[in-house]
N, C-alpha and C positions, 0 to 999 in steps of 0.2 A: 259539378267540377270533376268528381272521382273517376265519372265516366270518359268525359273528353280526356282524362289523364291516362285510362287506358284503352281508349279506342283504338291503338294501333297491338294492343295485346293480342295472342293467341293461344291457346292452350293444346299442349301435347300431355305429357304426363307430367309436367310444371308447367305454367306460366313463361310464352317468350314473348318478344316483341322487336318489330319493325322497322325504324324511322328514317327520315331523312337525314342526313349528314349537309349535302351540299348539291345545287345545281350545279353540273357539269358544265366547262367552259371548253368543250372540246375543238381545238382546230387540225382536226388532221382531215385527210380528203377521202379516204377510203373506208371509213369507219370502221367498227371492235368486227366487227362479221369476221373479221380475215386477217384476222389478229394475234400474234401469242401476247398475253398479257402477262408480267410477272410483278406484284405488287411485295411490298416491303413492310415486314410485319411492323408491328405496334405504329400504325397509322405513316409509315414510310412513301418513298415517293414509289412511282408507278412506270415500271419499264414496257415499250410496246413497239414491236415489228410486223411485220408482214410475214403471216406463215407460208415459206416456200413451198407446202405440198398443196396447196391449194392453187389452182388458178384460176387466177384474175388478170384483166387489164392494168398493165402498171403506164400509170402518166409522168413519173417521173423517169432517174434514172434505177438501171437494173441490180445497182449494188445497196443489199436492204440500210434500209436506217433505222437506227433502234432510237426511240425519241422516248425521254423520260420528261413525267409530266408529276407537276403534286397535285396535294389528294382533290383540287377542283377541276383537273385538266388545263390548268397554265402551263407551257411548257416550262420544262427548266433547260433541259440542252439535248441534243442530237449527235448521235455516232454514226458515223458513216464507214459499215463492217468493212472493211478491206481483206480481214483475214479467210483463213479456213471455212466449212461448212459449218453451222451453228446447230447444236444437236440442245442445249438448254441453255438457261437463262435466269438467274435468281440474286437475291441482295443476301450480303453478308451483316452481320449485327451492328460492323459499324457504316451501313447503309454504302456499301459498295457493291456495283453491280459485277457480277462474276457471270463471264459467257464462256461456257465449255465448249471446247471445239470437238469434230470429228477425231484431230488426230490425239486428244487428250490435255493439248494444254489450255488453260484456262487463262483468262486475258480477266483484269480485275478494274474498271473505270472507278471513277466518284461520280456523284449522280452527279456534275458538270458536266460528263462526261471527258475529264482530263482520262489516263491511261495513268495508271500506278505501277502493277506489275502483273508477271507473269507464272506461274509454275505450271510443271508439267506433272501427269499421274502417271507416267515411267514410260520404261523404253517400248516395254511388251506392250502396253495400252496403244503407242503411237504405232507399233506395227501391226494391230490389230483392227485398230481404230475403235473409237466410241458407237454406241449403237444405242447404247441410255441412260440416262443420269437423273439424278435427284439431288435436290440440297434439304439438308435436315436437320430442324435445332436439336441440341443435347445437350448434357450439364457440361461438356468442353466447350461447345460455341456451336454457328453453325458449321454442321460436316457434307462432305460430299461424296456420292455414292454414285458409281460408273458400274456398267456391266458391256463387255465389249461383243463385237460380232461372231464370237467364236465363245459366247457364253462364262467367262472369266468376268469376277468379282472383283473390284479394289474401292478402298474406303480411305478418307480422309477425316479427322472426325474435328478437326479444326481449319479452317481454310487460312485462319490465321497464320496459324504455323503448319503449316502443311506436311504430314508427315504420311506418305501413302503404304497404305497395309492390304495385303490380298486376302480373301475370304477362302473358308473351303468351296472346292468345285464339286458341281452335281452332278448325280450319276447320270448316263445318258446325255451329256451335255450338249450333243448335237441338236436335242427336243428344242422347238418351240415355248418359250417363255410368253405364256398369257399374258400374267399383271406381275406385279414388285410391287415393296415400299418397303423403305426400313424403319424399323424398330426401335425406338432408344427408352431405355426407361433406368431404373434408381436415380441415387443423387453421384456427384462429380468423383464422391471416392470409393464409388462401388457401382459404376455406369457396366451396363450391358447395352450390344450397339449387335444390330444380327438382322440380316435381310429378307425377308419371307419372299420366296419365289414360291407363284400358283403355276403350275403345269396342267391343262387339262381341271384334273378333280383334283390331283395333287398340291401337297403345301410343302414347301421346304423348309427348314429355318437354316441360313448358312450363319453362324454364329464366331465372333473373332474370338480368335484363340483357340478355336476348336479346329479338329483333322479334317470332318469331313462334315457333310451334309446331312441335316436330320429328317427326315420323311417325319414331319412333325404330326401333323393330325390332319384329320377331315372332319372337315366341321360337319355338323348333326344337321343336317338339311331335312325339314318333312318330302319338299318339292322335288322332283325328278330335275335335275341339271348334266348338261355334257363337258362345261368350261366357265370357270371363274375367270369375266372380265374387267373385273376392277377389285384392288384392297387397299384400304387406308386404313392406318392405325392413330388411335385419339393422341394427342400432343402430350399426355402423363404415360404413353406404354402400356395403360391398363387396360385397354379397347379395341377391339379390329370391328372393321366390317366389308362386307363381300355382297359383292355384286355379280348374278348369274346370269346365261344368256336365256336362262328361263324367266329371266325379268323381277327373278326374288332377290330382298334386300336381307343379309344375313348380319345380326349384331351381337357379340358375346365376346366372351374376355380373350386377351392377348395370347394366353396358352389353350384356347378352342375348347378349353374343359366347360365352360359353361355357356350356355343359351337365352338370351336376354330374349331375343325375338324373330320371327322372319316375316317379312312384308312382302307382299304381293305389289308391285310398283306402277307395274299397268303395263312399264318398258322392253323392250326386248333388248334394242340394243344399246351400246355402252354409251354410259352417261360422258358427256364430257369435262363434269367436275364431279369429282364425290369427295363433301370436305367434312370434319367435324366442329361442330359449335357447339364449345365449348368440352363437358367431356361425355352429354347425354342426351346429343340429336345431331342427326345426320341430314346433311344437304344436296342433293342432287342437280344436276344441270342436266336439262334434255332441251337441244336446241332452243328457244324462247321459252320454257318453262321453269321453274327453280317448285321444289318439291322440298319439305322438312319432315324429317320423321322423329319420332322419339323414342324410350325403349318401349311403351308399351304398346307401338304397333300404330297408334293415331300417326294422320301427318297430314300437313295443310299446304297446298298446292298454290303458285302467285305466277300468273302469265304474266310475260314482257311483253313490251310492242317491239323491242328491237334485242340485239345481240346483248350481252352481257359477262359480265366475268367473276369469279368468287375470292376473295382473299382472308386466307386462315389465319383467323387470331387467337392471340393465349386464350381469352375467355368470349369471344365473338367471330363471326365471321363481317366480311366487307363487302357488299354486292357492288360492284361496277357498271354502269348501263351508258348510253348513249348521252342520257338525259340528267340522270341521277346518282348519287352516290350512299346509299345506305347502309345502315348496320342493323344486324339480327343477333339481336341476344337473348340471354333468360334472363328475366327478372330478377334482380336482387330480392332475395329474402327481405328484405328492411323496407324496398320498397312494394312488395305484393302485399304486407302486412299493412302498409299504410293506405295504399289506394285503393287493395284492394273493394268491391261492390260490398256494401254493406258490411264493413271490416268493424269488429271492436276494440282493435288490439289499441293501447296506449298512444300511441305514436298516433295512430289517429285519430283520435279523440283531443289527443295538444294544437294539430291542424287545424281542426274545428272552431276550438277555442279561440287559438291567435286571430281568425279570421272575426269572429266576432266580436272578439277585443277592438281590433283594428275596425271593426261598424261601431263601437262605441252603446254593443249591447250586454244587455245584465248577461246572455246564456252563457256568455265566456265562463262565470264564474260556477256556472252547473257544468259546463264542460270539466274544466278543472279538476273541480270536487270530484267529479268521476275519474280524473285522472291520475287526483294524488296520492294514493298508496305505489303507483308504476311511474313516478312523473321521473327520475333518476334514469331508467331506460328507456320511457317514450323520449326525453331529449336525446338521447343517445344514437335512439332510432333517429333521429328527426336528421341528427347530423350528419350521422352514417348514410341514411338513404338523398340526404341533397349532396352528398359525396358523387354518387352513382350514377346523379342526372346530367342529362346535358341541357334543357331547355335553361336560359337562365332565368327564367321566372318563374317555376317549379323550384330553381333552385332556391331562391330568394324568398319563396313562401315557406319551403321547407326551415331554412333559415331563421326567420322571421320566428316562426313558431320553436325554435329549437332555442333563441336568447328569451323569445317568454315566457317559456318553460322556466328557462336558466336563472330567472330574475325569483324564481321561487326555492331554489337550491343556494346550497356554500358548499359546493365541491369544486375545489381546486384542479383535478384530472379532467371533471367535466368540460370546467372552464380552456382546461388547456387544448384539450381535444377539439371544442370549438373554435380558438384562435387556429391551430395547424390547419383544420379543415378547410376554415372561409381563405388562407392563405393558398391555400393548395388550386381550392375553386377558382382563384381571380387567375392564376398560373395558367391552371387547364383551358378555363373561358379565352385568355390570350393566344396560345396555340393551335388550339380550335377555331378561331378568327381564320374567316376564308384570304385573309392576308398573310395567314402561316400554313393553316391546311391542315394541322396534324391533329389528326380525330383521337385522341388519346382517352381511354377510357381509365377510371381511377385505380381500376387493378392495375391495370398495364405500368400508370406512371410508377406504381409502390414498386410494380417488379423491378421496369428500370433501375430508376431512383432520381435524387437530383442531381446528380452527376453525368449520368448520359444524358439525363434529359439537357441539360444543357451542354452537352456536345452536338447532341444531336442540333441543335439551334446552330451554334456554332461552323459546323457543316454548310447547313445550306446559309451563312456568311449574314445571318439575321444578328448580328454584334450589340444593334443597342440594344434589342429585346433579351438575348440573351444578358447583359449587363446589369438591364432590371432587372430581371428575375433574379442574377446572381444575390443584388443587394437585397431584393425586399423579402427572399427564402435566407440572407444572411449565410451565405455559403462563404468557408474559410479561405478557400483560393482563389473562387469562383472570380471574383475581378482580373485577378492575373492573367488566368486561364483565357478569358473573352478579350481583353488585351492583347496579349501576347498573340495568339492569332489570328485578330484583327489587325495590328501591324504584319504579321506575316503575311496577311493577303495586300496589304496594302504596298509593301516593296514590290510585289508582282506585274502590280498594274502601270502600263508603260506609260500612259498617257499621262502621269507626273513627274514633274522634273526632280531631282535627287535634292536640291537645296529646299526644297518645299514640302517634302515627303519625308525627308532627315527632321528637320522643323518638327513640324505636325506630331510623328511620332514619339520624339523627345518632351516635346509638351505635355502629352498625351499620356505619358508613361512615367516621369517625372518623379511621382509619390506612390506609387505603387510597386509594394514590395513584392520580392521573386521573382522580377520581371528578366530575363537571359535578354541582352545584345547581342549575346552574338549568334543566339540563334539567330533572331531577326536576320542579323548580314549574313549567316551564311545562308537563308532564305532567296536574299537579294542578291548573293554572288552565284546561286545555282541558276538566278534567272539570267545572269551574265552583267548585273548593274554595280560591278566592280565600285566605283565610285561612293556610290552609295550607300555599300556596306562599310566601306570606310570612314566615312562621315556620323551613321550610327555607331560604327563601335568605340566613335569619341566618348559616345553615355556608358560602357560599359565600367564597371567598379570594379572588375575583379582582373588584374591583370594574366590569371592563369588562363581566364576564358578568353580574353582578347588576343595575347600575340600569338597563339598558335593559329589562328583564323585569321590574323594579318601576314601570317608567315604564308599561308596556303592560298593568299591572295597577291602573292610578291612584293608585298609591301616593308622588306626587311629592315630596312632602316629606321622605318617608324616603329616596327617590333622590336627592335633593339632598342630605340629611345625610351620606349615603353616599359621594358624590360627593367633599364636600370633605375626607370622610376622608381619601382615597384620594392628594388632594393631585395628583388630575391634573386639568389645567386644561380640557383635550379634553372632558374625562366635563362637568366643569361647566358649561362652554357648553351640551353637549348639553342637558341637563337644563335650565337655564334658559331657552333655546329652546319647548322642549315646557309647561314649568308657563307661560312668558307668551303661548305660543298656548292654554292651556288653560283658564288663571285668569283672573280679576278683574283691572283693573288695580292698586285700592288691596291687592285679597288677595295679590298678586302681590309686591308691593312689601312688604308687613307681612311676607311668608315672607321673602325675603332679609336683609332689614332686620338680622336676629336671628345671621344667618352674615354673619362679615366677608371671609372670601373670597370668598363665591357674591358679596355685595355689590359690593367690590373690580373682580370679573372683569365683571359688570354693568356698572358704568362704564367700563370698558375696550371694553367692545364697544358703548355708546353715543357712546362718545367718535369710534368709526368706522364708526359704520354707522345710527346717528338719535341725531343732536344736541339736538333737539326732547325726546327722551325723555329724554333726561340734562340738560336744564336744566330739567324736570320734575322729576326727583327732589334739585336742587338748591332747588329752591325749596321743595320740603316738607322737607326737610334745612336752611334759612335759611340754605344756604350759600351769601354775594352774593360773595365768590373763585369760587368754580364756577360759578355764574351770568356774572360778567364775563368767562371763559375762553371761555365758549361766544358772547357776544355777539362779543366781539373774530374769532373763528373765523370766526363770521358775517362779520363787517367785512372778515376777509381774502376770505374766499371771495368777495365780492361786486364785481361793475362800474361797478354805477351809484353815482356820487357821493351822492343824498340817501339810499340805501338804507344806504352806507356812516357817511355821516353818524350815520343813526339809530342802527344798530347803534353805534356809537359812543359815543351818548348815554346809553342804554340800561347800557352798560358803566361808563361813568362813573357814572349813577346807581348801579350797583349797589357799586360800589367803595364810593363817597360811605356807603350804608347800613352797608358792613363797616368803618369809618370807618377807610379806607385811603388816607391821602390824597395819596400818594406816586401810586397806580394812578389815581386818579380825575384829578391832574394831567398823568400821559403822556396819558391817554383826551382831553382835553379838546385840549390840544398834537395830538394827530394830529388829532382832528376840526377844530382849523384849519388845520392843513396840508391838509386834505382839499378844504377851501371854497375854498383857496388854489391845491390844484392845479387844479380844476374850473374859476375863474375864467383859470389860466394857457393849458388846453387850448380853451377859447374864444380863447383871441386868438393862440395861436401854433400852433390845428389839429393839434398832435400829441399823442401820450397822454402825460397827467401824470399820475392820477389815479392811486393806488395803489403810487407809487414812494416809496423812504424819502425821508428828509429830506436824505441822503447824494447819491444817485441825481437827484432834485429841483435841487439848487444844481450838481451837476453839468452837468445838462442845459441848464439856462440859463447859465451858461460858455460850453458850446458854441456856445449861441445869440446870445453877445454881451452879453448882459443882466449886465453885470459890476454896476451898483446895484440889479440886484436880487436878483444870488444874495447880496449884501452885507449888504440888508435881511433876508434869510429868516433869514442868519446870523446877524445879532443879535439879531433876534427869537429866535431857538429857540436861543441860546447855545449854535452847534455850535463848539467848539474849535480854537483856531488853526493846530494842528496838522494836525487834517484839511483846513483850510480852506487853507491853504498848497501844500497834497498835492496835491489837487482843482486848484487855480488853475494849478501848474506843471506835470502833464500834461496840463491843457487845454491848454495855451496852447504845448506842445509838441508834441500831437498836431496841431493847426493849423499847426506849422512859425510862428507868431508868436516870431522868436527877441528881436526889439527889443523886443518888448514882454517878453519874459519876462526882459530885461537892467531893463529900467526896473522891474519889477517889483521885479526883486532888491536894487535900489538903493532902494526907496521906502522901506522900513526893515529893522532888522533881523533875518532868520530866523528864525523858531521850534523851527525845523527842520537848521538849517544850511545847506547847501550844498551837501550832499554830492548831496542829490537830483535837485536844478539839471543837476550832470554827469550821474547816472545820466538824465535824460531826453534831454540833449543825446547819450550815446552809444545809447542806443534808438532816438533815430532816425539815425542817424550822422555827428551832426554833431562832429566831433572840435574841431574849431576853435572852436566854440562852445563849447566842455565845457573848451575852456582860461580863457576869458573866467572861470570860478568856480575853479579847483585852486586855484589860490592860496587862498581865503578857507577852503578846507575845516580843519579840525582836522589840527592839529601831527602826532595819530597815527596819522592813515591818509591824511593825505599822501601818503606817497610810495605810497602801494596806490593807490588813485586815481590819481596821475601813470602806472602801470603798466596799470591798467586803461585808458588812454587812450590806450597805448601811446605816452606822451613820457618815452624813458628817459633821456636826458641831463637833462633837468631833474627826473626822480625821483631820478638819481643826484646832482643837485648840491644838493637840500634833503636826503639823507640825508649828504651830506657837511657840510653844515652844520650839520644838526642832531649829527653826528660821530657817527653809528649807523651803526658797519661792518656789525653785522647787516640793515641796513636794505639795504645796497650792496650783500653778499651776493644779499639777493633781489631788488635791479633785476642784476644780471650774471645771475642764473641765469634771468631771463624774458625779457633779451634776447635776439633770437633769433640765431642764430650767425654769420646772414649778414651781420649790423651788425659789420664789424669794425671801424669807426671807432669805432664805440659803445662797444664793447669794450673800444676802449683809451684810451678816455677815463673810462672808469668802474675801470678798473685801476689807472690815473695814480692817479686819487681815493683808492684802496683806499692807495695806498702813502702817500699826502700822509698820509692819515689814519693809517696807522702808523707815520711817522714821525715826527708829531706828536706819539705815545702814549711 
């Protein structure tokens, strides 16, 4: 068995191997001979045209077609170039074909071949033109690398985000450029990205970020050479290798300081692929030949019958042939220790065992016993190396032998490692089905992960597959995700009617949480099925995501219905904004009219931000209240007296119509006060005009004018209260104290007296503020007398009045340094209790 399991092995300075992937289902008519092939790492689909330097008979038409095929040769779709000259051709990570043109811009398809988008590598590139390009993974993504006709460098190191950077120029720049490739090595937060140009013997390194061009090294060659025509660097950065037109193969590290080997190849001239498998052997293409070397110098040669193509993997390469589709890798450790010819390691000795367990003979149990001090890592191995395989019956033996091991262990990790494993297997065995095509190796899936792995499903539009795998790997979004896309292809497709397509998806999507509507409609409204987006975004929950994507489908009225469902006031504005920059003004008003919130919130934002348009809609509403608010507004907002006036009139008019005659009467009252102050500010030069009626007779107080704030007072029946108020802080801010005595005495108070003091001690006139205590009320006398600080006579009317509690609170306010005070208000306390 161990033998037929490595019959397809071969040995370089490890163990590699072989095998079939998949019989080729190729339909195209001119076959790979005259082909450029560009295949799509971690088992991607396969882009292929007709190389223009070549001539052949062409039976079709003269404008190439780039026809993308998956990994069996099924087509998937066909592009038919229209644009510019095609100088390369390569896929991006999220399996988009990118064709770089002559003049620099890059044209980006999906393997449908829809058209996505464009960017350009700058203005100098398109006037110079492209003359060679490269696409190259890095820890950014894949980058892209141009070198134009006139020997000028520019680099992209994300195509994602495309952000183009020029490299330093070489000296001599006019020289002939042999080979390129660039460079990328560390990790994402310490990436170095630097393009080796071979000149002749020459190496360059142009390096980003740096001024100028390093005349890096010459590699230590034993062999006489004139010109290095080919260099590749391994996919870690740590590896180059060079090809001479003396036919030697040169392998040693990135910076040329060391020498791993040089091969004699047999070739002379340039290979047309030299790729790395893995990171320690090199593959050659010489017309129908493919050649492997290793570092120690072996290398094992494999004729074709026909044309063929190479595709570089993280940890394999991918041969492409007429007929076949194969992979060449090295051997997992896990599995060279197990299969290997006459191996003793654990791992396969548990193999042995399971197999004769499963014949139902004694030797299992001598297997075992030989196995059980290592039996904890030969299972480990068993499950690691049926990770690695693709046969599924290797895998299943491996398996098989990995739970009989298991059944003699209580390890919990073991256990768990085998559950993720066989999970993983049924995943990879599903994708690998020539109905998916994708040759995914176990490294590769761990690098992606489950998440692109299941974009990448996604992509090429395989919904239920990806679905399953979402559930049975137990992925947190992963349903949403294959949902939510799967409706987005699904509004695409014309051939369903909108009422049966809205249906379906709504069923479909129903209980599944994080699901957006309105992406979906706005999927369906970029295809132009208006309709239909409208229909789905009935399912939508969130009204912030809905009406703005009914608004930008013209659907305003229902966004407004919407809107005031939702009962948020934010949305409502928005919407109302948009229908009266969009609408009629009368259609505008008929829409709201019918909602009493949108209505409502309308007036609210006229009332602050165009008043004009809100006494508009008062006036088609005959509402002369809402009219008179707005004129009044007016009135205040404004400076000029006759402006104020009018606005005024206006207001009053309008009262007058709502036969409000209470508003029509103040309206009229201020527009004479208004005549009135206008008149005042002519004769006494300062501003009256817009002050109340309060503010007005105060002002003239100040000014002297005592018959005339007199007259405005009985004209406009302002209350004697306040007029009292007014008259005894004027005339105490003035320090007029005689006059504010004669005041007091002209009749009597309306107010009291009390205020008299409080103005007298505002300004601190104590003496003053005695001339009123006396007259103030019996029961805050003596508070008053203490606020004026005269405690002997607070203490002798609370003695009179025979309120010890009163006498209490002049002793406790006096202050302790009065000790006459003191005890004359003590004396009091005692007359007063022994009185009682």
């Amino acid at each position: 068995m161990s033998a037929l399991l490595t019959a397809d092995w071969f040995q370089l300075d490890f163990y590699y191997r072989k095998f079939d992937l998949y019989n080729m289902l190729w339909s195209m008519d001119e076959g790979l001979d005259n082909m450029i092939v560009s295949g799509a790492a971690y088992g991607g689909p396969i882009a292929v045209v007709r190389d223009r330097k070549q001539f052949v008979r062409v039976a079709t038409t003269a404008k190439p077609i780039i026809t993308i095929y998956n990994g069996v040769g099924n087509i998937i779709s066909k592009i038919l170039w229209n644009s510019g000259a095609l100088v390369h051709m390569g896929w991006s990570d999220a399996e988009q074909l990118l064709c770089v043109q002559e003049s620099g811009d890059v044209l980006i398809y999906d393997m449908f071949g829809a058209y996505q988008k464009t960017f350009s590598m700058g203005q100098e590139v398109r006037d110079t033109k492209v003359c060679k390009a490269q696409l190259f993974p890095n820890p950014h993504g894949i980058g892209l690398a141009i070198i134009t006709t006139t020997n000028r460098m520019f680099l992209v190191s994300n195509v994602s985000d495309p952000k183009v950077r020029s490299l330093p120029d070489l000296p001599r720049p006019n020289l002939t450029i042999s080979c390129w490739c660039v460079l990328s090595s560390g990790q994402r937060s310490s990436s170095q990205i630097s393009i080796l140009i071979c000149r002749d013997k020459e190496v360059f390194k142009c390096q980003l970020g740096e001024t100028r061009a390093i005349l890096n090294m010459k590699a230590e060659f034993r062999n006489p050479y004139t010109q290095v025509l080919s260099i590749v660097p391994s996919q870690n950065g740590r590896h180059v290798a060079l090809f001479t037109d003396s036919g030697f193969l040169w392998i040693g590290s990135a910076d040329f300081k060391n020498k791993y080997c040089e091969i004699d190849t047999g070739y002379i001239k340039q290979p047309k692929e030299l790729v790395w498998c893995g990171s320690q052997a090199i593959i050659g293409h010489w017309d129908d030949t493919m050649c492997i070397y290793g570092f120690n110098a072996q290398n094992i040669t494999y004729p074709y019958d026909g044309p063929f193509h190479l595709i570089q993997e993280m940890d394999c390469v991918r041969v492409i042939s007429e007929f076949t589709h194969e992979l060449i890798q090295k051997v997992p450790i896990v599995v060279d220790k197990i299969f290997r010819i006459n191996s003793t390691a654990p791992g396969s000795y548990l193999v042995e065992a399971s197999k004769q367990f499963q014949k139902r003979s004694h030797r299992a149990d001598e297997y075992i016993r030989l196995v059980k001090p290592d039996l904890s890592s030969a299972v480990q191995d068993c499950i690691d190396a049926a990770a690695f395989e693709f046969d599924t019956d290797v895998q299943k033996m491996l398996i098989r032998a990995a739970q009989f091991g298991k059944g003699f262990l209580l390890e919990p990790a073991l256990t768990e490692h085998y559950v993720k494993t066989c999970r993983w297997l049924r995943v990879l065995n599903a994708v690998r089905d020539t109905r998916v095509a994708i040759p995914l190796t176990y490294l590769q899936v761990q690098n992606l992960g489950e998440r692109v792995l299941l974009d990448r499903l996604i992509w090429r539009r395989l919904h239920c597959l990806a679905g399953h795998i979402a559930s049975y790997l137990q992925l947190k979004d992963g349903q949403t995700r294959v949902l939510s896309h799967w409706a987005c292809y699904k509004v695409t497709q014309p051939h369903l009617d909108n009422e049966s397509a809205a249906r379906e998806i709504g069923e479909k999507l129903r209980n599944i949480p994080g699901i957006s509507y309105s992406t979906i409609a706005m999927k369906a409204a970029e295809k132009g099925r208006k309709a239909l987006a409208i229909k789905i975004l009935e399912y939508e929950t969130h009204s912030k995501l809905q009406v703005p994507l009914l608004l930008s489908l013209e659907e305003g009225v229902i966004a407004l219905l919407k809107a005031t469902a939702s009962g948020d006031t934010d949305l409502v504005y928005i919407v109302l904004l948009h229908l009266k920059e969009k609408m009629g003004k009368h259609e505008f008003e008929l829409t709201i009219r019918s909602l009493p919130l949108a209505h409502a919130l309308y007036i609210k934002y006229c009332a602050g931000h165009n008043r004009e348009a809100l006494r508009q809609v008062y006036v088609q509403e005959d509402d002369f209240h809402g009219q008179a608010s707005t004129h009044i507004r007016d009135a205040i907002d404004q400076t000029n007296p006759g402006s104020i006036e009018a606005s005024l009139i206006s207001a009053r008019e309008c009262y007058k119509k709502g036969k409000n005659d209470l508003g029509a009467s103040v309206c009229e009252d201020a527009r004479k006060l208004c005549k009135q102050q206008s008149s005042l500010q002519e004769t006494y030069g300062s501003s009256f005009v817009g002050l109340s009626l309060h503010d007005t007779v105060g002002k003239l107080l100040k000014e002297g004018e005592v018959k005339l704030a007199e007259k405005l007072r009985s004209e406009y029946k302002m209350p004697d209260r306040r007029y009292w108020w007014l008259r005894i802080l004027t005339l105490a801010e003035k320090d007029e104290w005689d006059d504010l005595e004669k005041f007091s005495k002209a009749k009597k108070s309306p107010i009291g007296y009390e205020p008299f003091v409080d103005a007298c001690l505002s300004r601190g006139q104590k003496d003053e503020a005695l001339k009123y205590l006396p007259r103030c009320r019996d029961d805050i006398k003596v508070k008053y007398y203490v606020k004026a600080e005269f405690y002997e006579e607070a203490a002798q009317v609370a003695f009179e009045q025979k309120d010890e509690s009163a006498l209490f609170f002049v002793q406790n306010k006096c202050p302790l340094r009065e000790a006459t005070k003191h005890e004359k208000i003590s004396a009091l306390l005692e007359q007063l209790a022994a009185r009682k």
